[in-house]
N, C-alpha and C positions, 0 to 999 in steps of 0.2 A: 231688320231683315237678317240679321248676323242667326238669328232665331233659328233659319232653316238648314244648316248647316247639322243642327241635330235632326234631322229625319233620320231616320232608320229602316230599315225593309221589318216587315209585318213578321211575328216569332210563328216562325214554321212548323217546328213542335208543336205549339198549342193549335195550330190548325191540324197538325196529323190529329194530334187526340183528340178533337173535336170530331173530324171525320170517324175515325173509328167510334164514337159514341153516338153518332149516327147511324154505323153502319151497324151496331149493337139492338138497335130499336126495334120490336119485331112487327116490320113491315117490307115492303118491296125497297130494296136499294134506292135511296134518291128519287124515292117517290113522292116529297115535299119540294123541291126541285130546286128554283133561285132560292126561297124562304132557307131552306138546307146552305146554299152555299152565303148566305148573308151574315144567317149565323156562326158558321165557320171564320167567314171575313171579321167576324167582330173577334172572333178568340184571338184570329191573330193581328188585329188592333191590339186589344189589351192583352197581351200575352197570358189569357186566361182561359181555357175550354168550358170552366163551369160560368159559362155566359150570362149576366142580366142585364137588364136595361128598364130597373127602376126608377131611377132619377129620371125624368126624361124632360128636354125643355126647346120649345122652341124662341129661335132669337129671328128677328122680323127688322131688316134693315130698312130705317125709313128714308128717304131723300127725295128733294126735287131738280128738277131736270131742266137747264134753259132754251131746250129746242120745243119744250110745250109752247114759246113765245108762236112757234111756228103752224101753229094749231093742224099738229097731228093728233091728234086726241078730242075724245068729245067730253073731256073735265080739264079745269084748269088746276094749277096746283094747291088751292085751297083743300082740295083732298086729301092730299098725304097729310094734312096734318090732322082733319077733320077724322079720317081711319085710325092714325098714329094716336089719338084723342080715346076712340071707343076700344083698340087695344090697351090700352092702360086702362079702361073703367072695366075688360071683360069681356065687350058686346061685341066685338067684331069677328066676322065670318070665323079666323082662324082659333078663337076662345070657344065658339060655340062648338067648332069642328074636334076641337082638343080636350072637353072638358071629360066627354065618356070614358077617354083612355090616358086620363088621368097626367096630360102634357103641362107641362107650365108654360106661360106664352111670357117675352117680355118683347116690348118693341123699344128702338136705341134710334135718337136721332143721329145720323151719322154723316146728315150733311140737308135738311130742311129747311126752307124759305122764313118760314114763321117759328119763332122760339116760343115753345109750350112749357108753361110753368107747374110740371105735373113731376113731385117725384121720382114714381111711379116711371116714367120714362128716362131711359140711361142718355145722356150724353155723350156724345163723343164726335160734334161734327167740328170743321176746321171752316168753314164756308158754310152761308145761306144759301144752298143749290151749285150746279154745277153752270156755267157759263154755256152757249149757246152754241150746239157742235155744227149746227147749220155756217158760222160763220169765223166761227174759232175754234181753239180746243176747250173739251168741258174741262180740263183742271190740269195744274200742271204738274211732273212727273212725282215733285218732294211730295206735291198734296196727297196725290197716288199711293203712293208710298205709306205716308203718317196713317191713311185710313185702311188700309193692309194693317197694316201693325194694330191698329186700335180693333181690329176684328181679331186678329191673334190673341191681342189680350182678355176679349172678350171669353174666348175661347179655355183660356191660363184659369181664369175669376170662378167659370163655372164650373169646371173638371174639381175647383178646391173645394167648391159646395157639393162637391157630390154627384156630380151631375153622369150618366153612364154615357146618355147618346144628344144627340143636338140634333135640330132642325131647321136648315134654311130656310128662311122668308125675306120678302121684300113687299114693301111699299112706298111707289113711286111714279104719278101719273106722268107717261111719259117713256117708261122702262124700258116698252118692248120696244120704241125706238132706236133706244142706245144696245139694247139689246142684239136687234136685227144688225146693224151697223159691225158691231165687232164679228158677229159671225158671218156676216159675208165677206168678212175682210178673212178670217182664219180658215176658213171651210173652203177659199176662192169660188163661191158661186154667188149668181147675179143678186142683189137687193130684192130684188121682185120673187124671186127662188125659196128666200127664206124669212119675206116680211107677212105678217100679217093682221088683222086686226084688231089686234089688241083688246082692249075693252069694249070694243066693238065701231067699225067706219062704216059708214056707205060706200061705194065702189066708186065714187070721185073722192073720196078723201081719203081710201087707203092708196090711190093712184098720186095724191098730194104727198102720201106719205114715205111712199117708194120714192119719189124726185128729192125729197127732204134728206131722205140716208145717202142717196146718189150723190146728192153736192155735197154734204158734209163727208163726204168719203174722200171727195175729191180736192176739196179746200183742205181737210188734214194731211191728206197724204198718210196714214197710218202704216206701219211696219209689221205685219205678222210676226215677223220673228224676233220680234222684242215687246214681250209683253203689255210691260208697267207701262211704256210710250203709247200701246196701244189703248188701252184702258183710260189713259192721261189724256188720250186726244178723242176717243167718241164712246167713250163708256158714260159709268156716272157714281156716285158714290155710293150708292146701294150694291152694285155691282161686286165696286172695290171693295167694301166692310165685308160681304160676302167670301168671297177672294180669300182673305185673310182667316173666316172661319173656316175656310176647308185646309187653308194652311198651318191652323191653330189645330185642327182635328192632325194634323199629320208630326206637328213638334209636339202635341200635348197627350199623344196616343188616348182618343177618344172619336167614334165614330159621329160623321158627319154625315147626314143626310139631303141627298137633293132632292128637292124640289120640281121646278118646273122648269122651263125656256129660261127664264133668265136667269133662275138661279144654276142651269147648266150652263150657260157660257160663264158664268163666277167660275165653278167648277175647271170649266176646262183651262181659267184663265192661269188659275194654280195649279194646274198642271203642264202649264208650262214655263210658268216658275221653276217648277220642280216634279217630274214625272212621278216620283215617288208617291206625290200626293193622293193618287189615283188608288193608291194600297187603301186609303183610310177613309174611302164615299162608298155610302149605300144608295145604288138608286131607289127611287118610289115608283115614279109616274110616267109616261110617257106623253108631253105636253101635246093640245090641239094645235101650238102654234107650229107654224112648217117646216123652221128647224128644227121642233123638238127631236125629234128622235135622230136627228142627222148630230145633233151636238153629242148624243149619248154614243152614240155608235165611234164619231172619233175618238170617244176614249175607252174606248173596247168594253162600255157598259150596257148591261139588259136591264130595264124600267122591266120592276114585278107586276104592274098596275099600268092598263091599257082602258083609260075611261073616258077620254076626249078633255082631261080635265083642263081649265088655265085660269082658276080662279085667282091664284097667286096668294100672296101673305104666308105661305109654308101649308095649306090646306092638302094640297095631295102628299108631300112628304107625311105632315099626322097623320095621314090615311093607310102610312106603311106599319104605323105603331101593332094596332091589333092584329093585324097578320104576321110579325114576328114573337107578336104573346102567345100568338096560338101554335106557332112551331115550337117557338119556348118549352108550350105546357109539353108535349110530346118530346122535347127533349131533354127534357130532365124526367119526366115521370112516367112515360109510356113503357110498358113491360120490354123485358128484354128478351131475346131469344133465350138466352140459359134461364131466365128464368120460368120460362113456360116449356121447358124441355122441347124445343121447336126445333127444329134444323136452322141454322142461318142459309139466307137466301145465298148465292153465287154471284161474284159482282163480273159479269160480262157487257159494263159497259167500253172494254179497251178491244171490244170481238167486231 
């Protein structure tokens, strides 16, 4: 954690000269809108205005959850590994979702029931799942901690390969549980407010499922305003690996992208770790689940992408890929007012 101590605020410079080379394009001022201001945000990520995001890769946190014992969910945790499985061969939702726009997927055990003996899958868990938040804490704070940091490094590994932007995923039956849980602990609104059903409940099991986040709220006793306890006592380690990659995008200056519900409350968790963090996420998507956009909003971000989506594994985040190729192609190639002898537009958007 000594790691975050290098944040830095985003180079301003490189966002004015990005702005003005927008403002150069001959079209209506800020008439690409978020897409405009995302790529701005990336310049002043890498202190760079002449923007790409070739390399691109999504990282897909796998883990299981021991409040599934409590059967909120209609799959048990033979899935995460059985998904974590077709991510490695390719087949899964998020490879098929990523392959048009050219994403690399990798999925990382960061804390799974079942050890899978696939290369091809990165390692990095400390625990087979996390403990049962229904009745204890899911992990305890050092564990918190070690899986933060092994998402930093994950973070350090791909920026050396080249990598321009990243993409949060998760795979974790179980998630939107620990999900819901922390953000009615952070947002102070009721369980019922901000749960929803996940992979899908009938209305007597997602009503199983709100009593589930209630006690386990209530047997932890969780603290708002101390993160990593909070995380340590009803998160889960998908969560936390997460956490760490938006905190890897913020010491390793390289754009992080969110995702969905849960990979917004990771997000928000590292930013209160470190408010700085918030400099170095792109949002995507605006999740179906009912805190989605309540999570984005407390971190004073706009989802470009309003689809109902909550497939999860990073599939809406890849879904931002080819809408910032296409602002790309217009901002590096699209004529410019001097060169078409055009008048430039007038920027009264401060009128």
């Amino acid at each position: 954690m000594e790691r975050l101590c290098k944040i830095a605020e985003p180079d301003y410079l490189a966002m004015e000269l990005s702005e003005r080379k927008w403002n150069s394009v001959a079209k209506p001022i800020r008439s690409l809108g978020l897409l405009e201001k995302a790529v701005t945000k990336i310049a002043g990520i890498t202190g760079n205005a002449e923007v790409k995001i070739n390399k691109r890769c999504t990282v897909v946190m796998c883990a299981d959850n021991g409040v599934v014992a409590e059967g909120i969910s209609q799959s048990d945790s033979s899935v995460t590994s059985l998904v974590a499985e077709s991510i490695a061969n390719g087949r899964a939702n998020i490879n098929l979702i990523s392959k048009p726009y050219n994403i690399d997927v990798i999925a990382v055990d960061i804390g799974m029931k079942t050890d899978i003996d696939d290369e091809r899958i990165i390692k990095r868990k400390i625990s087979n799942g996390t403990e049962n938040i229904y009745s204890e804490s899911a992990m305890t704070e050092r564990q918190a901690e070690h899986v933060i940091a092994a998402g930093m490094d994950i973070v350090r590994d791909l920026k050396a390969k080249g990598y321009d932007i990243l993409i949060t995923g998760e795979m974790g039956i179980g998630n939107t549980t620990t999900a819901s849980a922390i953000a009615s602990v952070i947002l102070g609104e009721s369980v019922r407010n901000v749960t929803g059903c996940g992979a899908g409940l009938d209305k007597e099991r997602l009503e199983h499922k709100i009593h589930v986040i209630e006690h386990a709220i209530a047997v932890n006793k969780p603290d708002k305003n101390k993160p990593v306890e909070l995380l340590s006592k009803i998160g889960g380690f998908d969560i936390a690996g997460m956490t760490g990659l938006y905190l890897g995008g913020a010491v390793y200056r390289i754009p992080i992208v969110i995702d969905g519900f849960i990979s917004s409350v990771a997000a928000k968790i590292a930013c209160m770790i470190n408010p700085e963090a918030v400099n170095f996420m792109l949002c995507s998507h605006v999740s179906k689940e009912p805190a989605g956009i309540k999570m984005l909003e407390s971190m004073g971000l706009k989802a470009i992408i309003d689809g109902e989506l909550c497939l999860g594994e990073g599939t809406g985040g890849a879904m931002l890929i080819p809408l910032l190729d296409g602002a790309l192609s217009v901002y590096h190639s699209a004529h410019r007012f001097d060169e078409l002898k055009m008048e430039q537009y007038e920027d009264y958007s401060k009128c």
